[in-house]
N, CA, C and O atoms as a DFTB+ gen file, in Angstrom:
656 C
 N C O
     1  1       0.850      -1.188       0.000
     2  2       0.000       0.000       0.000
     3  2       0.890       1.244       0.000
     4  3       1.783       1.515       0.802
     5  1       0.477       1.936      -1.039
     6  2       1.167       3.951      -1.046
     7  2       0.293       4.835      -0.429
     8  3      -0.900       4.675      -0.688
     9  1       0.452       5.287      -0.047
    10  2      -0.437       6.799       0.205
    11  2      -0.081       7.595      -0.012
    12  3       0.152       8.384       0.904
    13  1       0.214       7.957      -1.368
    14  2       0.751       9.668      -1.933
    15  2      -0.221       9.706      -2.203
    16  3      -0.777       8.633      -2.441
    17  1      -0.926      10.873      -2.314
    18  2      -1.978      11.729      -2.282
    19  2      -2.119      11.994      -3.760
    20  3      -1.182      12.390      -4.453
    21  1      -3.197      11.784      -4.159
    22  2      -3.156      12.290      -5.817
    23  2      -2.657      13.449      -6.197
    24  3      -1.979      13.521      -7.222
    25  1      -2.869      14.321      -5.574
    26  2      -2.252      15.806      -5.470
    27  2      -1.103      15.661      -5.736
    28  3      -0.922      16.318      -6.761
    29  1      -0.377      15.290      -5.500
    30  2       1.304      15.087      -5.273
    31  2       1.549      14.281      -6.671
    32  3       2.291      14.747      -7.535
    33  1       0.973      13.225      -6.804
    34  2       1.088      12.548      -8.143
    35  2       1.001      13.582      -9.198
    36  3       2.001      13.942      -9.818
    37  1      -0.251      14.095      -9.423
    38  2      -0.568      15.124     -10.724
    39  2       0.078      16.156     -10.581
    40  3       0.080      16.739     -11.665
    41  1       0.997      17.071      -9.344
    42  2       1.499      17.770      -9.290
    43  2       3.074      17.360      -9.671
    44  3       3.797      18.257     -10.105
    45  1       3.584      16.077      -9.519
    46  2       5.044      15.532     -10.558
    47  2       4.417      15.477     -11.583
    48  3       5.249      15.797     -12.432
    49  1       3.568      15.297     -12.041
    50  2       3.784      14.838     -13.610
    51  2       3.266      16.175     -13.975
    52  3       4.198      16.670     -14.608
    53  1       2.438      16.917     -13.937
    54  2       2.419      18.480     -14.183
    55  2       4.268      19.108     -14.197
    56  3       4.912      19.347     -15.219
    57  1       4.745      19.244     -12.813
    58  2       6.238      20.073     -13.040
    59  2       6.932      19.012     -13.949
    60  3       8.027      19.494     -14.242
    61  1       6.777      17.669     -14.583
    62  2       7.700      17.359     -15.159
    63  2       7.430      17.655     -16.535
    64  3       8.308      17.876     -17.370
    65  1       6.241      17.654     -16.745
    66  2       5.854      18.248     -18.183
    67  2       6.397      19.421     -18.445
    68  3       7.120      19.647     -19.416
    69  1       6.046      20.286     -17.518
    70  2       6.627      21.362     -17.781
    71  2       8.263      21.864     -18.091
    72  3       8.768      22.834     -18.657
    73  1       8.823      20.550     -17.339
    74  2      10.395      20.206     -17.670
    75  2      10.635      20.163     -19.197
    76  3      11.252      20.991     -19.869
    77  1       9.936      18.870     -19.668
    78  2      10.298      18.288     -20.780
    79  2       9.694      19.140     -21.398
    80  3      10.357      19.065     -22.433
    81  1       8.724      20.145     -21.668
    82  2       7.779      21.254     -22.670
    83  2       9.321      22.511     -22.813
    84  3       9.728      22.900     -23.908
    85  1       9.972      22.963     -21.407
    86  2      10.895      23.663     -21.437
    87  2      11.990      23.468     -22.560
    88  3      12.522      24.364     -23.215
    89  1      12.241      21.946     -22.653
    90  2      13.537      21.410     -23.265
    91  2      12.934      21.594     -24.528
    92  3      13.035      22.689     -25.081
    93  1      12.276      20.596     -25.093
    94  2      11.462      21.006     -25.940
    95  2      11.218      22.556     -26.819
    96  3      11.211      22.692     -28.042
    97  1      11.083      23.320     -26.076
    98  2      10.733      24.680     -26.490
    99  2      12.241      25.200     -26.566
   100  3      12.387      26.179     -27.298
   101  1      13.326      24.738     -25.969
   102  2      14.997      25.025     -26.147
   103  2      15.524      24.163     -27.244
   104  3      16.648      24.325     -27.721
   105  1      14.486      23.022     -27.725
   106  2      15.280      22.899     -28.861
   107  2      14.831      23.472     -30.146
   108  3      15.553      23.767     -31.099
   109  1      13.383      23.608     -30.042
   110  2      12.553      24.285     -31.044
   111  2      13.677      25.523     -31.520
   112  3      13.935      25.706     -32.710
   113  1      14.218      26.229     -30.563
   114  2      14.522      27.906     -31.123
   115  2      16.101      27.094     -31.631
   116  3      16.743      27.601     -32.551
   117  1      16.465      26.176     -31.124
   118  2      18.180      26.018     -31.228
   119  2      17.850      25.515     -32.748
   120  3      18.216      26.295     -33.627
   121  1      17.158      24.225     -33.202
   122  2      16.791      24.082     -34.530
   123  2      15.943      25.051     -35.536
   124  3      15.688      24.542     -36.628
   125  1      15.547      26.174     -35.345
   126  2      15.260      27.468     -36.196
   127  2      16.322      27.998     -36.178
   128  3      16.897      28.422     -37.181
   129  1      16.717      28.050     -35.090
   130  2      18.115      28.858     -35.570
   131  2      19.331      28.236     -36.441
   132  3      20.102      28.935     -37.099
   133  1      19.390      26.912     -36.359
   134  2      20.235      26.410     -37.173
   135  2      19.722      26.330     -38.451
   136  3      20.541      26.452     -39.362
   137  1      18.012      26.070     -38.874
   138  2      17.986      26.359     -40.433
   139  2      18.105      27.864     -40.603
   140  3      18.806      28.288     -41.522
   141  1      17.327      28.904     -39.598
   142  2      17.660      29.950     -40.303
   143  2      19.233      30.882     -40.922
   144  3      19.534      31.508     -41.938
   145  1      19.972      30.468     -39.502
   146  2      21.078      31.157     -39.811
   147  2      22.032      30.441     -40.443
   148  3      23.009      31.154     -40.670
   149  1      22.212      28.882     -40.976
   150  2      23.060      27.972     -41.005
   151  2      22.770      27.458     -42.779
   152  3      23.416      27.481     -43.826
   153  1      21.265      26.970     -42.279
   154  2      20.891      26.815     -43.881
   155  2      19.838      27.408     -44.717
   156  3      19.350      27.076     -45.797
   157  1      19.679      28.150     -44.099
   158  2      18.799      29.763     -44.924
   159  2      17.599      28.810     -45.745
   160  3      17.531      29.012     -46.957
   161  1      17.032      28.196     -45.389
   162  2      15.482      27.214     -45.655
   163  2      15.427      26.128     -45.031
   164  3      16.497      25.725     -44.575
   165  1      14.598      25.571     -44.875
   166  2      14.146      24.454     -44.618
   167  2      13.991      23.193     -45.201
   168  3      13.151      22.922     -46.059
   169  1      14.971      22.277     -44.631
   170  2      15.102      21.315     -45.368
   171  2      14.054      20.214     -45.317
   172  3      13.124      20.083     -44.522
   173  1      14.505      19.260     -46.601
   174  2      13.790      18.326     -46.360
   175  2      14.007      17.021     -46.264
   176  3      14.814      16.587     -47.086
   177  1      13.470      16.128     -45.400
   178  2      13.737      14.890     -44.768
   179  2      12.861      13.859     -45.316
   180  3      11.792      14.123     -45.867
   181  1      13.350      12.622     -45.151
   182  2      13.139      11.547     -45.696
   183  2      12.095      11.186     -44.296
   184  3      12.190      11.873     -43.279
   185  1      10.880       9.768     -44.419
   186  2      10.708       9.066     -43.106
   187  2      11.852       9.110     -42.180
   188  3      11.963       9.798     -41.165
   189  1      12.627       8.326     -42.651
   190  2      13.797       7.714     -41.248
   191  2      15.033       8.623     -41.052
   192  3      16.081       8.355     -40.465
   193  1      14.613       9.915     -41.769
   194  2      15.741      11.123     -41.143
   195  2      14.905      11.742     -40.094
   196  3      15.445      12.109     -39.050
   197  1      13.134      11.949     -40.346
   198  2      12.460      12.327     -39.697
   199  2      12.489      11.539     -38.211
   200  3      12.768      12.148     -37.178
   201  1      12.121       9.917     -38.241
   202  2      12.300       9.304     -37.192
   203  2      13.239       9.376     -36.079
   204  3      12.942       9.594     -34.905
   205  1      14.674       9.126     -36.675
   206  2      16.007       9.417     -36.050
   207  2      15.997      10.736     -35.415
   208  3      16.388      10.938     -34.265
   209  1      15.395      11.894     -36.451
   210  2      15.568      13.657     -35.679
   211  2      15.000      13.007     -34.269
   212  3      15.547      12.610     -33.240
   213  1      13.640      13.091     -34.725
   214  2      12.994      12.809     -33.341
   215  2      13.222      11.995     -32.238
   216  3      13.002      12.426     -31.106
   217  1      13.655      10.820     -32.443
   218  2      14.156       9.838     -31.814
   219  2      15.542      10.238     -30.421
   220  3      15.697      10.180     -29.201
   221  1      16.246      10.629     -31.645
   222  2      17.479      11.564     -30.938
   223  2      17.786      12.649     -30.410
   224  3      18.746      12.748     -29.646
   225  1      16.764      13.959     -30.839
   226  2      16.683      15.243     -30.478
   227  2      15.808      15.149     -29.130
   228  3      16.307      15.885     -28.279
   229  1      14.550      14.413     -28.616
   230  2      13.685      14.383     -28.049
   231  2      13.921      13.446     -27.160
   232  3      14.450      13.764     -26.095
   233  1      13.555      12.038     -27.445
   234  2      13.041      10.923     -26.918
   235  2      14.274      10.477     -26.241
   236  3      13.827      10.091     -25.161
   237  1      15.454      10.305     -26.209
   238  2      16.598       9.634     -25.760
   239  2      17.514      10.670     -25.026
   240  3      18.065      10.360     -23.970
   241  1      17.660      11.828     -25.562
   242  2      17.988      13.007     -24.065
   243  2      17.012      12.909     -22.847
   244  3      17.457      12.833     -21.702
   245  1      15.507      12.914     -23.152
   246  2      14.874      12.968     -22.425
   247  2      14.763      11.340     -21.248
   248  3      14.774      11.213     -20.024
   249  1      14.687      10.588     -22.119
   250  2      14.960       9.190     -21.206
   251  2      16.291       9.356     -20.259
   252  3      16.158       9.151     -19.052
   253  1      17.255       9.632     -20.656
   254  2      18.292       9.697     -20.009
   255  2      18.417      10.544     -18.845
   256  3      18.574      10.117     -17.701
   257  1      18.307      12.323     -19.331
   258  2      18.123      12.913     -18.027
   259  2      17.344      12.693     -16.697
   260  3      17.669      12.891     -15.526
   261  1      15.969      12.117     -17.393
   262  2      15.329      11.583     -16.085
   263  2      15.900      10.312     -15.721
   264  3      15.957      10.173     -14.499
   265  1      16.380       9.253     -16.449
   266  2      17.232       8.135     -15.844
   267  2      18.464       8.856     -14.499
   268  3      18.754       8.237     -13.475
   269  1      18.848       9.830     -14.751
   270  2      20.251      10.399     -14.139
   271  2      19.564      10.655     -12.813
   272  3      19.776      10.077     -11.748
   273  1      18.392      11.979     -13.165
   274  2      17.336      12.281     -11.955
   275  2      17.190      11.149     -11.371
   276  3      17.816      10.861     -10.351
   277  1      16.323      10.343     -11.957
   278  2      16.253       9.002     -10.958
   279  2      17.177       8.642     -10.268
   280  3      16.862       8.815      -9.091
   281  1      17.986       8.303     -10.347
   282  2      19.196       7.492     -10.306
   283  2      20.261       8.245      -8.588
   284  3      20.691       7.821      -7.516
   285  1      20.208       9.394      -9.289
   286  2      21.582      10.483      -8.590
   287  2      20.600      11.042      -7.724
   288  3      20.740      10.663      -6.561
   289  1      19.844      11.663      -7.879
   290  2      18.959      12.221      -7.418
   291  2      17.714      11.693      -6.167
   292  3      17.198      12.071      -5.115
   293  1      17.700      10.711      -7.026
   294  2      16.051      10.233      -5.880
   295  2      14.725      10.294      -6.402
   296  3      13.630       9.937      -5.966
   297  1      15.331      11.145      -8.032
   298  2      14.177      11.367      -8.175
   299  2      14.059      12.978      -9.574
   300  3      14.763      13.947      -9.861
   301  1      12.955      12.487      -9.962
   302  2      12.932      13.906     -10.990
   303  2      12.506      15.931      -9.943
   304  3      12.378      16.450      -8.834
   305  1      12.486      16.176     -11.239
   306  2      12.358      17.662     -10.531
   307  2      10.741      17.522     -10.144
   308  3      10.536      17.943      -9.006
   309  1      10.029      17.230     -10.545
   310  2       8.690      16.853     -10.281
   311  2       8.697      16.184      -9.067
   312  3       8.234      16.905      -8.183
   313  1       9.045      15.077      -8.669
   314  2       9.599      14.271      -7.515
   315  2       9.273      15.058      -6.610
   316  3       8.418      15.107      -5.725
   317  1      10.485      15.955      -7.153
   318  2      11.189      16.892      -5.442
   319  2      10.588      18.012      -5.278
   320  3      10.901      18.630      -4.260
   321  1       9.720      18.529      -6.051
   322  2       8.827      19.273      -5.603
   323  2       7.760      19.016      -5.137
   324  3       7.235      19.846      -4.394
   325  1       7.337      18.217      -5.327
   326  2       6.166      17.202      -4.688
   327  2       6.613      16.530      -3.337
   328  3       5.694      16.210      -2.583
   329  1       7.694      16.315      -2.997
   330  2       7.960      15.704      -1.732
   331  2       8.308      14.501      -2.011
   332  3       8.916      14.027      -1.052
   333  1       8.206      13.713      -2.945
   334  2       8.202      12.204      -3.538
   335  2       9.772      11.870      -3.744
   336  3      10.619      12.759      -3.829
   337  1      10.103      10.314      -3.822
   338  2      11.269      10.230      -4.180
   339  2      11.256       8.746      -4.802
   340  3      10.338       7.961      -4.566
   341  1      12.153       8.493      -5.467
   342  2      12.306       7.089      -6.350
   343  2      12.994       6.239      -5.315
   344  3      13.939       6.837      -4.800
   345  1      12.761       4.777      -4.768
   346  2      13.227       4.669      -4.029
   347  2      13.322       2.525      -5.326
   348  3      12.498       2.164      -6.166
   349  1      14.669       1.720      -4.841
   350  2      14.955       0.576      -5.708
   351  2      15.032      -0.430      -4.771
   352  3      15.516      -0.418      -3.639
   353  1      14.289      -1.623      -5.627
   354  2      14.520      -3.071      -5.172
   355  2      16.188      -3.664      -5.071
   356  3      16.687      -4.466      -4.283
   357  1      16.711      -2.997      -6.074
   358  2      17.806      -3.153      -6.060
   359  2      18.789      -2.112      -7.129
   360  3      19.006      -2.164      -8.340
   361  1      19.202      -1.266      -6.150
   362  2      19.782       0.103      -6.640
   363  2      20.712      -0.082      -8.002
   364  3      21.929       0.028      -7.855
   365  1      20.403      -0.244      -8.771
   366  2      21.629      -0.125     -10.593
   367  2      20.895       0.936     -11.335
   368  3      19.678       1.121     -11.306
   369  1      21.892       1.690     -12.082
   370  2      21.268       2.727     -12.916
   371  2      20.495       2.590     -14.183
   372  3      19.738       3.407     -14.708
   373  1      21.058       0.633     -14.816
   374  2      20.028      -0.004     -14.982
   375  2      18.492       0.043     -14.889
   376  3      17.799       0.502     -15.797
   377  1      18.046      -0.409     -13.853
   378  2      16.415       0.192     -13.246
   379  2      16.614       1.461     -13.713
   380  3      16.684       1.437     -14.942
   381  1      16.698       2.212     -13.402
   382  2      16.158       3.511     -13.509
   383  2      16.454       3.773     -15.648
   384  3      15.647       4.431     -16.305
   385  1      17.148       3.402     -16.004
   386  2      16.747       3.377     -17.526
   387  2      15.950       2.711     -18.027
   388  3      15.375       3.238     -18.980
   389  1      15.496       1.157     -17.623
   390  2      14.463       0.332     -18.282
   391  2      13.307       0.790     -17.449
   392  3      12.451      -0.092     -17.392
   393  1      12.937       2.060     -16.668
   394  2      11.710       2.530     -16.033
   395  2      11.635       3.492     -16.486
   396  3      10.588       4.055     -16.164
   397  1      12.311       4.103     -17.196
   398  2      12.485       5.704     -17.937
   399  2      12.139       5.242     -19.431
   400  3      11.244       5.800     -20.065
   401  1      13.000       4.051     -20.025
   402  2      12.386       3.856     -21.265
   403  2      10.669       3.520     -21.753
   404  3      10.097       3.797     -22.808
   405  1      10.023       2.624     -20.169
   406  2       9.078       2.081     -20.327
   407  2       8.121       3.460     -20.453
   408  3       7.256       3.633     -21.311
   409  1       8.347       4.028     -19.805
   410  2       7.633       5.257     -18.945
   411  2       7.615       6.537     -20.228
   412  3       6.938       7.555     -20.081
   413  1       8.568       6.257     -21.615
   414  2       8.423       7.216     -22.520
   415  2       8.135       6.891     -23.592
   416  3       7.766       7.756     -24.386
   417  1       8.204       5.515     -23.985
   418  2       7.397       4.362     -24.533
   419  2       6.374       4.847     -25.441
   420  3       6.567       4.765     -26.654
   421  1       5.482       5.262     -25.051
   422  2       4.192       5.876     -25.295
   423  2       4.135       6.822     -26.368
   424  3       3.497       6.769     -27.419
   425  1       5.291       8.120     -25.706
   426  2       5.754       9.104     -26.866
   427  2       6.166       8.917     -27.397
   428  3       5.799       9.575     -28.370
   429  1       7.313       8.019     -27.764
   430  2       8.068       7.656     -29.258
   431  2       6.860       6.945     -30.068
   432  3       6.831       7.194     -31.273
   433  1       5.822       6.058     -29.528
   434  2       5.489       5.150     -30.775
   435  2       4.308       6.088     -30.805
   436  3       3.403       5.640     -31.509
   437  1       4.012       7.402     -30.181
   438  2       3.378       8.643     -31.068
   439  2       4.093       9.416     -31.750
   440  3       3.589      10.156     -32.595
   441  1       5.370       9.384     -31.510
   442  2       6.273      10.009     -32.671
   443  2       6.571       9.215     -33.964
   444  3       6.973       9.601     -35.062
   445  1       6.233       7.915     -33.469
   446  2       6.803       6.726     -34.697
   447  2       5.234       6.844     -35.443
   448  3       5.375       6.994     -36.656
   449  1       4.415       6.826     -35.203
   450  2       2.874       6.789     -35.667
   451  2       2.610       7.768     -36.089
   452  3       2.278       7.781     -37.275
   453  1       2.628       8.868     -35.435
   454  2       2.076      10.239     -36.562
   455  2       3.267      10.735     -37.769
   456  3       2.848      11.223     -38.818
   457  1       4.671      10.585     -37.557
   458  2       5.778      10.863     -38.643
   459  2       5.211       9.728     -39.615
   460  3       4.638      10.050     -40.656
   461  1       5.378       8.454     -39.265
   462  2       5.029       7.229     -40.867
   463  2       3.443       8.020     -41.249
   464  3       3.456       8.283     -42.451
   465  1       2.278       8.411     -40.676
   466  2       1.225       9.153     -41.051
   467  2       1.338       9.951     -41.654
   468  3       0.482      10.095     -42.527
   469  1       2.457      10.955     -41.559
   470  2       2.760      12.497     -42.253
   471  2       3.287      11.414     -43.351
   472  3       2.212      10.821     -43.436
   473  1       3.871      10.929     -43.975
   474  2       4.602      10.130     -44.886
   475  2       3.444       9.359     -45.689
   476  3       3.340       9.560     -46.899
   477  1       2.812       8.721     -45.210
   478  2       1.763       7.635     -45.696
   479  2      -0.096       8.124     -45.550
   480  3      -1.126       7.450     -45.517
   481  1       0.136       9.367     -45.501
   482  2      -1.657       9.292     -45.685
   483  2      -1.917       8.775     -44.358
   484  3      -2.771       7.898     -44.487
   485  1      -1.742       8.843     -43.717
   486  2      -2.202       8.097     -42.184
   487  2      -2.486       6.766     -42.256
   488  3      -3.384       6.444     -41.478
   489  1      -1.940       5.678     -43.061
   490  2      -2.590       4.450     -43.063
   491  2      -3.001       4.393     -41.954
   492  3      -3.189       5.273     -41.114
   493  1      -3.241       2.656     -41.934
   494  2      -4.066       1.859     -40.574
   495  2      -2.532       1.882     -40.314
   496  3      -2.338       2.959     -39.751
   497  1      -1.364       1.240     -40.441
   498  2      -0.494       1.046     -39.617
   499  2      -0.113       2.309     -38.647
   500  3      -0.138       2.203     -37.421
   501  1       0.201       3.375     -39.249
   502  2       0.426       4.504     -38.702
   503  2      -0.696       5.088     -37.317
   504  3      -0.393       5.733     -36.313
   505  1      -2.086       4.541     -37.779
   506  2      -3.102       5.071     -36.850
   507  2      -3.007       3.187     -35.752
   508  3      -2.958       3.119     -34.523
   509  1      -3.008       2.688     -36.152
   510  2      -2.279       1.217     -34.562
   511  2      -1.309       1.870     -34.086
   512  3      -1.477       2.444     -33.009
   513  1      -0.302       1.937     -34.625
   514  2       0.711       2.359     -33.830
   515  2       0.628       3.942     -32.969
   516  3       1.251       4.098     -31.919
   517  1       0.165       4.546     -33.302
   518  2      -0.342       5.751     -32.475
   519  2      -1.615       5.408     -31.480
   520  3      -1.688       6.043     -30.428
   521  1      -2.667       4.373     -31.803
   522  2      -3.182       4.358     -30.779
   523  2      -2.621       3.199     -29.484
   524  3      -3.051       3.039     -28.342
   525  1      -1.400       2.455     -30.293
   526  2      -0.852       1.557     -29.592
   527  2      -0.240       2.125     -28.160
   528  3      -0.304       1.601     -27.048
   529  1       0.332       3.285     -28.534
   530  2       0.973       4.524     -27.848
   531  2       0.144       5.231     -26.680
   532  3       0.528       5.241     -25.510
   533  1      -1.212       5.908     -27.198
   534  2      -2.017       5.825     -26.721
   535  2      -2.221       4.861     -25.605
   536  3      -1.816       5.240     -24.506
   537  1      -2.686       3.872     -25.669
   538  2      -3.755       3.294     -25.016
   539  2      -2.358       2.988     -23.645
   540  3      -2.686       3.091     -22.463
   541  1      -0.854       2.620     -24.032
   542  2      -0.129       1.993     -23.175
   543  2      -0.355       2.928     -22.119
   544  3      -0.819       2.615     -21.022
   545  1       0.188       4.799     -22.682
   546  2       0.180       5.339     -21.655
   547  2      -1.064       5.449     -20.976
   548  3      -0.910       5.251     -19.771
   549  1      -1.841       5.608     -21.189
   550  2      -3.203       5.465     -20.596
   551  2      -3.158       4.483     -19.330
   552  3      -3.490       4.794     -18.186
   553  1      -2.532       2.844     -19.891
   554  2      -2.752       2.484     -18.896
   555  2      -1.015       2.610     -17.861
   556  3      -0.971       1.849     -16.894
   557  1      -0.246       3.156     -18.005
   558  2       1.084       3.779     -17.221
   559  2       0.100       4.838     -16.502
   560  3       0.192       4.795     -15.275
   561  1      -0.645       5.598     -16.909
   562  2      -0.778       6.742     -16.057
   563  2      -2.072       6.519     -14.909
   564  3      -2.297       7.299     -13.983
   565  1      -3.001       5.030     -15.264
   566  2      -4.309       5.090     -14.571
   567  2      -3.025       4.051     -13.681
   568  3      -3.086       4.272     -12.472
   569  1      -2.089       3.162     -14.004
   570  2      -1.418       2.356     -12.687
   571  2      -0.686       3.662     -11.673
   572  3      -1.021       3.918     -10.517
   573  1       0.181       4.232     -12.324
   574  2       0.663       5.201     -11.376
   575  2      -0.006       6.091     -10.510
   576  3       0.460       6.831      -9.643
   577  1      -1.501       5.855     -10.979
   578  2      -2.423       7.143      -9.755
   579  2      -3.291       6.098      -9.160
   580  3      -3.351       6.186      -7.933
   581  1      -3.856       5.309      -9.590
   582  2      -4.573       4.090      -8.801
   583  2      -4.160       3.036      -8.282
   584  3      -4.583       2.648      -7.193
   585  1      -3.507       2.572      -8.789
   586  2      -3.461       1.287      -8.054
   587  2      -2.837       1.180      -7.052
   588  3      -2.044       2.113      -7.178
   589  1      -2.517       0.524      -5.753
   590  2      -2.659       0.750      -4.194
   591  2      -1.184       0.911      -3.813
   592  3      -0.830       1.426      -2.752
   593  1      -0.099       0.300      -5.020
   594  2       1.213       0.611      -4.283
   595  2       1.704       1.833      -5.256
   596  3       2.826       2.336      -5.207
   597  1       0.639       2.223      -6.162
   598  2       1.202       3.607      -7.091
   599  2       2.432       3.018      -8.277
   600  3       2.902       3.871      -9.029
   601  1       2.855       1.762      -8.392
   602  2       3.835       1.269      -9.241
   603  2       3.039       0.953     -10.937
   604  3       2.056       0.248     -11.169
   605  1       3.711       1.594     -11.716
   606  2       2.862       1.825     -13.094
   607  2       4.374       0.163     -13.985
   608  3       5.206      -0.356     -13.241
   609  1       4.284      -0.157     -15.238
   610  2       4.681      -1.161     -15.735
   611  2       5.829      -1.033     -15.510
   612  3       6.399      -1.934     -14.893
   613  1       6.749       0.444     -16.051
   614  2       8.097       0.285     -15.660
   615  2       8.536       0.136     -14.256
   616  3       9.631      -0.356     -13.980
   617  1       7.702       0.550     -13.368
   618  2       8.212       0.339     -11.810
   619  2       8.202      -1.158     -11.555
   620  3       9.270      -1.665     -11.214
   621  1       7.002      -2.015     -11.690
   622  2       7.204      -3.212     -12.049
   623  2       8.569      -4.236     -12.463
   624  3       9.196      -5.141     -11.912
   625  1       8.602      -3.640     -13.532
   626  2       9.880      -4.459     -14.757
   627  2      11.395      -4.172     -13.719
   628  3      12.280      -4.939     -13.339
   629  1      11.133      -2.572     -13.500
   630  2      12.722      -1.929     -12.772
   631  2      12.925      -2.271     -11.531
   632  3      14.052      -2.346     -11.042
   633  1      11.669      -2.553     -10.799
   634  2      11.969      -2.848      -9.142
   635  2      12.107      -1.830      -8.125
   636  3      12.750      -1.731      -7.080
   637  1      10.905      -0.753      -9.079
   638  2      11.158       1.038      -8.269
   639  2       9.469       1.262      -8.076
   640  3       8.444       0.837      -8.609
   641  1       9.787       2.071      -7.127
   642  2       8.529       2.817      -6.387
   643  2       9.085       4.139      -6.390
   644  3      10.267       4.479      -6.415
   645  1       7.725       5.035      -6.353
   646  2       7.620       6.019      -6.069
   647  2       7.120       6.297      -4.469
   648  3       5.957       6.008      -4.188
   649  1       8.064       6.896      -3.361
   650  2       7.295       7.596      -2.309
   651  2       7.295       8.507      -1.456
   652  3       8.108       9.395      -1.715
   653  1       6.654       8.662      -0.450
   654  2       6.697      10.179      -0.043
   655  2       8.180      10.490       0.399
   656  3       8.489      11.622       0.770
């Protein structure tokens, strides 16, 4: 049994959004600025230059820094403003990457689903795989606020809890 308070839950994942929206919005201006001042238009990309941008610019800085947070820390900036902390079954920095990958999961195969969509007319594959994305986090985010020890799939797999 957890007793973090929902409050505290929606209030980490609120400041962490706001983390990753920050980074996000720092790479937005760093990549305008590199087509504007570097290559004076806008180029154009193939599917799997598109995939990789994203993959690499976004999804894998972002796994990592919060792996580090986890890890060094105790915990993300969300965490620690909330009072919360990451606490391990068995402390390797390991866990805290295969709970960071599980846990972002969601957004890449909405980045992998709507880019093959921009490419393909939105097939059916493109719209599975985006709702595949969908539905996981859905259920990552109803385990992490409901269920009684607060442990969502990657806490599971990694051997981590979240607590006060």
């Amino acid at each position: 049994m957890n007793n973090i308070p929902l409050k505290s839950r929606l209030k980490e994942l609120l400041v962490d959004y706001l983390v990753i929206l920050a980074y996000l919005f720092l790479l937005l201006i760093i990549n305008l600025g590199f087509i504007f001042f570097l290559l004076e238009e806008f180029p154009e990309y193939t599917e799997l230059q598109t995939q990789l941008l994203a993959t690499f610019t976004s999804v894998i800085p972002i796994i990592f820094v919060f792996s580090y947070l986890d890890y060094f820390k105790n915990g993300t900036v969300g965490k620690r403003v909330s009072g919360l902390k990451l606490t391990y079954k068995n402390r390797n920095f390991s866990s805290s990457l295969i709970r960071n990958i599980i846990k972002f999961l969601p957004w890449q195969l909405g980045h992998i689903g709507v880019i093959h969509g921009m490419y393909n007319d939105f097939s059916i594959t493109s719209i599975i795989i985006m709702n595949s994305g969908t539905l996981l986090g859905l259920i990552l985010i109803y385990m992490g606020l409901f269920r009684k020890d607060k442990r969502h799939l990657g806490d599971l797999i990694a051997g981590t809890k979240v607590e006060q």
